[in-house]
C-alpha positions as CSV (number, residue, x, y, z in Angstrom):
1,X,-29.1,3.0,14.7
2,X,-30.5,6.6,14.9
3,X,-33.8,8.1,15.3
4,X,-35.1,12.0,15.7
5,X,-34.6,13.5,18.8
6,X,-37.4,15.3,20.3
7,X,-35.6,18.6,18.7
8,X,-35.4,17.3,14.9
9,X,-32.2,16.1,14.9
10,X,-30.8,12.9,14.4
11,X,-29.7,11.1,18.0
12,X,-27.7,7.5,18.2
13,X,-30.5,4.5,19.4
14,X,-29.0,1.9,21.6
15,X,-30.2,-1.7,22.4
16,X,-30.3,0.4,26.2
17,X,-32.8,3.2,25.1
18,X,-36.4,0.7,25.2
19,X,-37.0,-1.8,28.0
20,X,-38.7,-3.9,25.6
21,X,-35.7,-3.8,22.8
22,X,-33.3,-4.2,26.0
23,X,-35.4,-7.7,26.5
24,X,-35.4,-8.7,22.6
25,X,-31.4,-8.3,22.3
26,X,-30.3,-9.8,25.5
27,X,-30.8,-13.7,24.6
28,X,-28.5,-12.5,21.3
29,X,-26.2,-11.0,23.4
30,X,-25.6,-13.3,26.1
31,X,-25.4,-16.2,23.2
32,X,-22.6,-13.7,21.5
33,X,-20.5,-13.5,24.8
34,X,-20.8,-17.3,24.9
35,X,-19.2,-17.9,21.2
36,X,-16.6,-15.5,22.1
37,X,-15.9,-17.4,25.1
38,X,-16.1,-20.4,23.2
39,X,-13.5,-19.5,20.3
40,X,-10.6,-19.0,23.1
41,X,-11.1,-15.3,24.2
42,X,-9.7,-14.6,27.6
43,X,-11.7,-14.3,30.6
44,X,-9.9,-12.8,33.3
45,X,-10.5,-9.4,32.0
46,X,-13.2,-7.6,29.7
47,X,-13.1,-3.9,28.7
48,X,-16.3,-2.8,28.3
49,X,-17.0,0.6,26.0
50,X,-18.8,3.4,27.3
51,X,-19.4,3.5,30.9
52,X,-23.0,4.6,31.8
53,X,-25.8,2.1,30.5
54,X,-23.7,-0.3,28.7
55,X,-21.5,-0.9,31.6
56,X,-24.4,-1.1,34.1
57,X,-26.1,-4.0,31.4
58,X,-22.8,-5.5,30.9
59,X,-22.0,-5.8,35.1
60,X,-25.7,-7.1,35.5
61,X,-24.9,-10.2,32.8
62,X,-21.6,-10.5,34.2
63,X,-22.5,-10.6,38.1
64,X,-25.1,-13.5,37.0
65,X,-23.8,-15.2,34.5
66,X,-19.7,-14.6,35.8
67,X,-18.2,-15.0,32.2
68,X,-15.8,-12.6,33.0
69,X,-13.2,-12.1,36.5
70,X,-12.8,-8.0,36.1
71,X,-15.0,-5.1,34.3
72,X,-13.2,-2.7,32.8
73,X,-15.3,0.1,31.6
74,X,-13.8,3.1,29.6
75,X,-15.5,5.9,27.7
76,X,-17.1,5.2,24.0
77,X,-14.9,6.4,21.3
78,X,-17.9,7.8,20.1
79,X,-18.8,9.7,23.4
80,X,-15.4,10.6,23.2
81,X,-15.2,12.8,19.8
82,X,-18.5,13.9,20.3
83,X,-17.7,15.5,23.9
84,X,-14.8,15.4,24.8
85,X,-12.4,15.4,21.6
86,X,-10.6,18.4,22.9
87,X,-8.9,15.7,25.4
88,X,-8.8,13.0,22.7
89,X,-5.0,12.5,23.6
90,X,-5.9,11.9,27.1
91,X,-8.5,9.2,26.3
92,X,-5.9,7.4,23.8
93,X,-2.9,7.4,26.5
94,X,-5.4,5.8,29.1
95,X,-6.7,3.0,27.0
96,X,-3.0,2.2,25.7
97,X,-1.6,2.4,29.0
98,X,-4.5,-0.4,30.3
99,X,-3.7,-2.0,27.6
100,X,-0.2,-2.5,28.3
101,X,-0.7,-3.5,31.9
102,X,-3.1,-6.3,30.7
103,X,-0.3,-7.1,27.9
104,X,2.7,-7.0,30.6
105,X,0.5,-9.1,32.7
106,X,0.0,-12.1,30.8
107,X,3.5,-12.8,29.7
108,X,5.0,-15.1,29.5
109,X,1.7,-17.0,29.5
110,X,-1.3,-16.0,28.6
111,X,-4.2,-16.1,31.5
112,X,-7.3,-17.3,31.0
């Protein structure tokens, strides 16, 4: 979603931006963690995109509701080109090399 920025321009909108849109999503979003629980996704690690608001949501639901052993919060790909895309490499090399621990970590079994 997008709306007008206070200077004209269009700015992103996220479910974080309104108190009162915060409250109307998070029943959906809880419920959507659940069925992803539900259809086998492991547990013992979450990587959370963007690490401002949507981590600080994300850790809240998490701390109280414990569907998840470790947080892992990395900068939005969108943040990402919009800011820093002179270090795009940097960003790539990070979340592949994470991902690879996780990888090497789980064989020969997978955790859950």
């Amino acid at each position: 979603f997008t709306h007008k920025g206070e200077n004209g321009r269009e700015k992103n909108y996220n479910y974080y931006d309104r108190a009162d849109l915060t409250a109307a999503v998070t029943d959906f979003i809880i419920w959507n963690i659940r069925e992803q629980i539900a259809m086998g996704v492991r547990t013992d690690v979450c990587f959370c995109l963007g690490t401002g608001k949507n981590e600080k949501f994300l850790r809240a639901l998490n701390d109280r509701y414990g569907f998840f052993g470790e947080l892992v919060a990395l900068e939005h790909p969108r943040f990402i080109v919009q800011y820093r895309s002179a270090s795009g490499d940097e960003y790539v090399s990070k979340y592949l090399a994470l991902l690879k621990k996780e990888k090497e970590n789980t064989l020969p079994e997978i955790r859950r």
